[in-house]
SEKETOR-868111 format. One record per residue (C-alpha): residue in one letter; x, y negated, z; residue number from 1. Coordinates in steps of 0.02 Angstrom, whole numbers, plus 50000, padded with zeros to 5 digits. Layout:
BEGIN
   rest      px      py      pz    nr
      A       X       Y       Z   NUM
...
# end
This chain:
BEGIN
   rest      px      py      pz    nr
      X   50634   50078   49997     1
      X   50613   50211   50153     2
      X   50592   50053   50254     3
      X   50441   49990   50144     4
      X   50360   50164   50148     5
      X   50388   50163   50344     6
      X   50313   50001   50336     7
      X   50183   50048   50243     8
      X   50162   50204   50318     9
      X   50132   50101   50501    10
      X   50002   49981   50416    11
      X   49897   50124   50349    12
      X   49905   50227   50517    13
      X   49855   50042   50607    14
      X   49688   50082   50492    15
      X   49651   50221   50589    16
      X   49632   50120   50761    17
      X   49478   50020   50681    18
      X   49404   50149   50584    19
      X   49228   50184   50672    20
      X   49138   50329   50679    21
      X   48969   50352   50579    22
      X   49009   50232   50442    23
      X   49016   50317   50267    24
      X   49142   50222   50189    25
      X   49313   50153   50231    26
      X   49269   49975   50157    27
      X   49125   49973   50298    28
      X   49238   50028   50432    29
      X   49399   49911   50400    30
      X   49336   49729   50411    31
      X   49466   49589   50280    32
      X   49536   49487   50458    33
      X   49595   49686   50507    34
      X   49676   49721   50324    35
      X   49751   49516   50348    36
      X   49809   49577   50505    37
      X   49903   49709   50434    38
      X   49962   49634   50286    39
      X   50042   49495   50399    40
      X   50129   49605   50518    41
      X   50211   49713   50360    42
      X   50283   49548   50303    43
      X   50363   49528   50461    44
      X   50487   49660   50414    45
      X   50640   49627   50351    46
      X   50668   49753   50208    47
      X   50492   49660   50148    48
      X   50558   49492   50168    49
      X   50732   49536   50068    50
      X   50636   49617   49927    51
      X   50462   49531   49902    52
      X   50388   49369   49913    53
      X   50180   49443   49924    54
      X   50076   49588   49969    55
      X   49891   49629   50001    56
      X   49785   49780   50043    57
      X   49614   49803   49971    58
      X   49495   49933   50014    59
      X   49359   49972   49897    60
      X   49220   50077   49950    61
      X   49337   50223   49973    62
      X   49494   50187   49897    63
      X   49635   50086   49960    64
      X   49760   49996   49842    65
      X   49902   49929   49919    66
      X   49992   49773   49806    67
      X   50177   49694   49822    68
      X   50250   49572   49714    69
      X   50419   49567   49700    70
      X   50516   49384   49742    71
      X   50651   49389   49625    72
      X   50632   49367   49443    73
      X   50658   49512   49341    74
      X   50716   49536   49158    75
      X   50635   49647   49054    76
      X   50763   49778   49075    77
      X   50751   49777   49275    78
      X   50560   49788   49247    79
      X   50592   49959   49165    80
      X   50731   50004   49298    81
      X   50631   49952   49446    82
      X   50467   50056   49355    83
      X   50566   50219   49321    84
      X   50641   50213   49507    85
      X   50473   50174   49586    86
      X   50382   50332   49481    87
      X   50521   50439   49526    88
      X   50525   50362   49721    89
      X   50398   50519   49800    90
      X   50253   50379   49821    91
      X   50124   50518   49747    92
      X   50209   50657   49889    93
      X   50168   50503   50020    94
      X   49982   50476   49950    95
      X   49948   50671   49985    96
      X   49999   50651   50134    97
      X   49923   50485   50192    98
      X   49739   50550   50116    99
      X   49774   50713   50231   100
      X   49829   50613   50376   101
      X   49672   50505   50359   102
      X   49558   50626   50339   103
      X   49604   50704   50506   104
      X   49609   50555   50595   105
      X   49420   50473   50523   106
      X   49344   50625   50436   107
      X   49366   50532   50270   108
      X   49471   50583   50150   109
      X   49529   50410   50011   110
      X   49457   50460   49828   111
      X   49617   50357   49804   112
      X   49766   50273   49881   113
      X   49884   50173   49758   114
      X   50044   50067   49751   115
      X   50024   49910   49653   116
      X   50205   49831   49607   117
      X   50203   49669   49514   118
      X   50337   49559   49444   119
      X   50349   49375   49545   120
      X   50249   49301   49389   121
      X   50117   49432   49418   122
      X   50154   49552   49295   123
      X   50122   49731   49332   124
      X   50271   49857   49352   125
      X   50187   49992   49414   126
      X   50034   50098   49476   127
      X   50074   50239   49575   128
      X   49876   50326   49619   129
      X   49813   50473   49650   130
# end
């Protein structure tokens, strides 16, 4: 899990390197081939290729949602196992943080950053925003 939030951690801080200055929004300073681009290089790691089969960033005027679907199939019990770690995991600490982080770097602050987690059949597990 540390791994994946390094990981995720790296692709976010990549978003500061094509953020340009003067734009008003973060969706008009990333361009989709740059979010591809990092979305392709987190599933190069190997914690992301053990754990989960998908992912995808998505930046919406100023709000950036990060989604990963898991590869194996979970039960309905795991769902709730996997939900309860992932609300108890610090992710909301990490989105303080990252908003702060981003703000210095671009001089915009997120109005959100979430953590999408979805089953391998696409159900949701959990949303982790702030």
């Amino acid at each position: 899990m540390r791994k994946t939030v390094a990981s995720v951690l790296v692709v976010f801080m990549a978003l500061f390197m094509f953020a340009g200055c003067g734009k008003k929004t973060i969706e008009q300073q990333v361009k989709p081939a740059e979010l591809q681009k990092m979305v392709d290089e987190m599933k190069e790691n190997a914690t992301f290729k053990s754990v989960y089969k998908d992912a995808a960033i998505e930046v919406k005027e100023n709000s950036i949602t990060y989604k990963y679907w898991y590869k194996q199939e979970l039960t309905d019990e795991q769902i709730e196992a996997v939900k309860a770690q992932l609300e108890k995991s610090g992710l909301d600490k990490q989105i303080d943080s990252l908003k702060s982080s981003f703000k210095k770097s671009t001089g915009i602050e997120p109005d959100s950053i979430s953590f999408i987690y979805y089953t391998a059949d696409d159900k949701e597990i959990a949303n982790i925003s702030k």
